[in-house]
N, C-alpha and C positions, 0 to 999 in steps of 0.2 A: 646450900642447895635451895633453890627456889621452890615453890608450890605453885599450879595452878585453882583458880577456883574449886574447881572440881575433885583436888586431889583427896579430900576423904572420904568420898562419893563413890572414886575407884576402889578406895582400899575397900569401902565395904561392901562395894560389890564382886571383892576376893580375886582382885586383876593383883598378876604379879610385880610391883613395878619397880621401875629399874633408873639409873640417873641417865641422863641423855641433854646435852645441850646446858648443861646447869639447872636442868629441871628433873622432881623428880616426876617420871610419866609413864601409864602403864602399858608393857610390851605385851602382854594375852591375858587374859581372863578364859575362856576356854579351851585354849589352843589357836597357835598361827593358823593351822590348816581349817579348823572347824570356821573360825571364824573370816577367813579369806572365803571361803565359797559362801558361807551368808553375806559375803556384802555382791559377788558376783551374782547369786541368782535373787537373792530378797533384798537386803538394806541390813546398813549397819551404820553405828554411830561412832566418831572420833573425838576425841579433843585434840584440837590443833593450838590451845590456846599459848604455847609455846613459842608461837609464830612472831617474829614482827611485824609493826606497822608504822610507817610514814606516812604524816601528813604532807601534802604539798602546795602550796594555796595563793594565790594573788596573780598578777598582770605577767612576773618571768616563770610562774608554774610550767607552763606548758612546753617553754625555751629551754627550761633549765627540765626537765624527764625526757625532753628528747636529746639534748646532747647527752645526757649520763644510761640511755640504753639504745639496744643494739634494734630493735625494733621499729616502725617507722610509727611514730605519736599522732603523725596527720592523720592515719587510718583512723582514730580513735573517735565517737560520737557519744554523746551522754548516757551513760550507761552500758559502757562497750567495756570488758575487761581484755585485756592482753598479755601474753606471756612473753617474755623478753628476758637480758639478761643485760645487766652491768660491767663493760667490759676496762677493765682497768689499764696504767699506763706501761704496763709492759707485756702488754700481748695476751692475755691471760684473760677470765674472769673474776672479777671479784663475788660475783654470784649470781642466779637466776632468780627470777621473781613475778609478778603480777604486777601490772597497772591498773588501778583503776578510774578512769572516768567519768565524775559525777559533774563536774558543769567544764569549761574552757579553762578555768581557773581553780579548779578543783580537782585534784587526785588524789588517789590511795598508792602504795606502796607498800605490798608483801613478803615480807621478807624470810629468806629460810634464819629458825631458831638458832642454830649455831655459831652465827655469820650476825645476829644484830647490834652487837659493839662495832665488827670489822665494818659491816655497810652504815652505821652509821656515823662512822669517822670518814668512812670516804663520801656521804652526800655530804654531810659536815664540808669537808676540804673542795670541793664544785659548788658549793653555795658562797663560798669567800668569790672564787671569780665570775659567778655568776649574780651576786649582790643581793640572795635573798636573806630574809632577817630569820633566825635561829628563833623558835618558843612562837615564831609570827607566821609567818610562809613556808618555814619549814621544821615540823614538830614530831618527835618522838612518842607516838602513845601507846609504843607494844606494852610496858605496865598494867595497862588499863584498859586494855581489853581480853574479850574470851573469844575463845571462834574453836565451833562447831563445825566436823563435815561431815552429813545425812550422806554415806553415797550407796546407790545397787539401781535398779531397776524400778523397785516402786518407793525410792527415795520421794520425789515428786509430788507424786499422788499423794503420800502419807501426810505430806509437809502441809499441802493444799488446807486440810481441814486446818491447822491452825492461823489462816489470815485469809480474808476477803479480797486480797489483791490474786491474779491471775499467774501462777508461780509455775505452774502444771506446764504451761503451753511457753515459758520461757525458751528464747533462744539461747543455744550452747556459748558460753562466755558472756554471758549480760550478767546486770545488775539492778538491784533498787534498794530505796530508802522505804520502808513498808512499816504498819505494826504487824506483830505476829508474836502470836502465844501471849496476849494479852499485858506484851511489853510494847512500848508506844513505838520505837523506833528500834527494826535493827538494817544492818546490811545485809541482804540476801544474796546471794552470786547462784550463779550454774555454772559452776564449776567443780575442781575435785583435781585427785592425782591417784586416781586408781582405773579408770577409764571403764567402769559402768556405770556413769549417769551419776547426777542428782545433785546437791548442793551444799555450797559453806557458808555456813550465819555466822554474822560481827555482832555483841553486843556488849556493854560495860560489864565490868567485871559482877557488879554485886547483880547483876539479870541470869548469870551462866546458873545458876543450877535450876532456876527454876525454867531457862530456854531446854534445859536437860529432860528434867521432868517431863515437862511437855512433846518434848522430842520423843523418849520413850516410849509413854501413852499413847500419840497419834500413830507411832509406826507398831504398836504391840501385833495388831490383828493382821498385819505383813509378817511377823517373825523378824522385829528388829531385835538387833544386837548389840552391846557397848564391843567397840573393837580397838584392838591397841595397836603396836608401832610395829610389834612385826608382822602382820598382814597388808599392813598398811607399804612394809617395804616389798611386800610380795606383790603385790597390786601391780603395783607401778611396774615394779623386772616386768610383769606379763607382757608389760604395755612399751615397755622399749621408753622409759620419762626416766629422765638423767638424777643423779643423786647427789647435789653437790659435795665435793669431799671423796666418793666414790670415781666417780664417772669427768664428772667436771671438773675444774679447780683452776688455781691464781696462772697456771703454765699453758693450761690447755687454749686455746686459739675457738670460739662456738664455730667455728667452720672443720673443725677437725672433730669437736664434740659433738655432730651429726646438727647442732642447731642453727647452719645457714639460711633454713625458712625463718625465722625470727630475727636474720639477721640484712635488712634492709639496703641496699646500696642505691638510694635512690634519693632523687635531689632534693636536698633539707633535710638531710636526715645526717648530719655531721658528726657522729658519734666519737668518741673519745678510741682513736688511733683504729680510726676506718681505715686510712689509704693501709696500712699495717693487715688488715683481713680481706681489703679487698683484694689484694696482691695473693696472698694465702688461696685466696678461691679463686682468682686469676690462673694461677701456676700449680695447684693442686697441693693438697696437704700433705703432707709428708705420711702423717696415718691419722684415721679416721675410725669412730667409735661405729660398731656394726654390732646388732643385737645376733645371737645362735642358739641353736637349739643341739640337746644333746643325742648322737645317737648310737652312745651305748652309755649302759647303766653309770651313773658318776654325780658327782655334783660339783659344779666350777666354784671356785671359790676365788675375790679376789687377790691378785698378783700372781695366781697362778698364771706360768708361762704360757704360750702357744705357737704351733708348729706347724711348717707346712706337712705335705705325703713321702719329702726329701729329710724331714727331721731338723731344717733350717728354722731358730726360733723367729718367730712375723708378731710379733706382740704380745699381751699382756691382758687377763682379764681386771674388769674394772669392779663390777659386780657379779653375783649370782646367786642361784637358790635351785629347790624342787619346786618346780609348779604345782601347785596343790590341783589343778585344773585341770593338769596334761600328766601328771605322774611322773615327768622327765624335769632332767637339768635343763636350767636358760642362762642366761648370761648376757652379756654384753662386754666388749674386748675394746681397745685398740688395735688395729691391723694395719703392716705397713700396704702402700697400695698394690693392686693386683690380687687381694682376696676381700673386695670389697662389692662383686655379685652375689644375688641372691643364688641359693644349692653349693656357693663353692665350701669343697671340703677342706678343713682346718681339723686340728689334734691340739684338746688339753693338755696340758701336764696335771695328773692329777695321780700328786705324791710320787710313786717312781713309774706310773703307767703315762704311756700317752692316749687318750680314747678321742674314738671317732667324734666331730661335731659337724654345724651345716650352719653357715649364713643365713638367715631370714631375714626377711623382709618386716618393717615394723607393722603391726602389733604383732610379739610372739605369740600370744594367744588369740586367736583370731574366730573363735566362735561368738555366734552374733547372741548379744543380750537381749534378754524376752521382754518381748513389746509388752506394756503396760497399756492397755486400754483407759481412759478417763472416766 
């Protein structure tokens, strides 16, 4: 079982933790619920440092991240992060991730924790026909790093006081190379997977506890929070952001996993078994992932079944939970097509009831986050 930097840090701040990904990492220290709504209305702190990361570096950098994602790499400008996914040789995903963008010849590559042997056997196996050099152009350095995500509402602001660069007025999905908290260099992002604002810092490993420290103290006079993985998975259900293993996986098609926006069919953008999705989106999915809301009392729980108002089963839940926000079940499903508007009614299976639910439209939770003044 691995450790992250951080792991004695959690334990003595009395988080429960739990194994996850070959790590051990902490799932609440206060509670999912208590600590889901301090990151929606104040700020709360993650360790993500379970995460992987690829290097990608030299003159076929750029050749070689656009064929192996589904996203379109030209959009990308220095300092530009992007979400995308990796779509593998049989239709599938091998996972979703981040790009990062620091020069034309320079990227980042964020990988989900569970997935960083599987993804790095498969850039591994596109860098042989792509020709770049392994420990050179393209390097593994999820070991050796930590990474932090600050995310709520005056994430921002809090962060602000520890670096003299302009963090506050960042655009949504940028990046930079900054000091902060009195470490010379970290990666700063505005970014996140919980969808209220605010940011995830890269630094060496032996920098995370004291990027910690400091993280703490800047956000105390916000009401920051250390927060763990199950709020972190609540987050995200609010927000309709795919779970890989859950929602996505090596079978699913991004055109049927709702991630057609990310998924570019536009010239140069040659991804690995394109004509294979552009057909898929051409001729319509067979079924397609639609976020729902519960409405009557229950909680969807994945592979629970689903049914039309005729009792004919139309799909399969992928995730779900109580929204700590909204006090109702959410979810998200697979549905074959024709109950993929927004209001149409669909019925869980939950246990031997079937209960009412409703299609929505993404974000499930859709109350707007309190503006932070500078």
């Amino acid at each position: 079982m691995k450790h992250t930097a951080l792991t004695k840090t959690h334990e003595a701040l009395g988080a429960r933790m739990v194994p996850f990904a070959g790590y051990l990492m902490p799932v609440e220290y206060t509670g999912i619920k208590d600590e889901h709504i301090n990151v929606r209305e104040k700020l709360g702190v993650f360790d993500v440092s379970h995460m992987g990361e690829f290097e990608v570096k030299g003159s076929k950098a750029k050749a070689f991240v656009q064929r192996l994602t589904t996203n379109n790499v030209n959009d990308l400008f220095d300092g530009k992060v992007q979400y995308t996914c990796f779509p593998n040789d049989k239709g599938g995903i091998v996972d979703d991730l981040l790009v990062y963008r620091f020069k034309d010849d320079e990227y980042l590559l964020v990988v989900n924790a569970a997935n960083i042997d599987k993804d790095w056997e498969w850039c591994v196996k596109q860098s042989e026909i792509e020709g770049l050099e392994i420990g050179k152009e393209l390097i593994n350095i999820s070991d050796d790093i930590s990474q932090l995500a600050v995310q709520g509402p005056y994430a921002l602001k809090a962060m602000q006081k520890l670096t003299n660069e302009n963090v506050i007025d960042m655009e949504f999905y940028t990046t930079k190379k900054i000091a902060f908290a009195g470490i010379d260099e970290v990666i700063f992002s505005s970014t996140g997977y919980t969808g209220a604002g605010g940011c995830e810092i890269y630094v060496a490993n032996k920098d995370a506890q004291k990027l910690f420290e400091a993280v703490m103290d800047a956000g105390k006079e916000f009401g920051i929070k250390p927060i763990g993985l199950g709020a972190r998975d609540t987050l995200r259900l609010e927000m309709n952001m795919c779970l890989y293993g859950n929602d996505i996986n090596d079978e699913t098609s991004p055109i049927e996993g709702a991630l057609g926006w990310i998924t570019k069919f536009v010239d140069g953008n040659d991804f690995i078994m394109r004509t294979h999705h552009e057909k898929i989106k051409t001729d319509g999915p067979e079924k397609r992932l639609k976020g729902f809301i519960m409405k009557e009392r229950g909680i969807p729980r994945q592979h629970y079944p689903v049914f039309n108002e005729a009792g004919e089963e139309i799909g399969e839940v992928t995730s779900g939970t109580m929204s700590p926000m909204m006090d109702v079940g959410i979810g998200m499903a697979y549905l074959k097509p024709g109950y993929w508007k927004s209001g149409t009614k669909i019925f869980i299976g939950v246990r031997k009831k079937r209960l009412e639910a409703e299609i929505v439209k993404p974000p499930i939770f859709k109350d707007q986050i309190p503006e932070v003044k500078s």
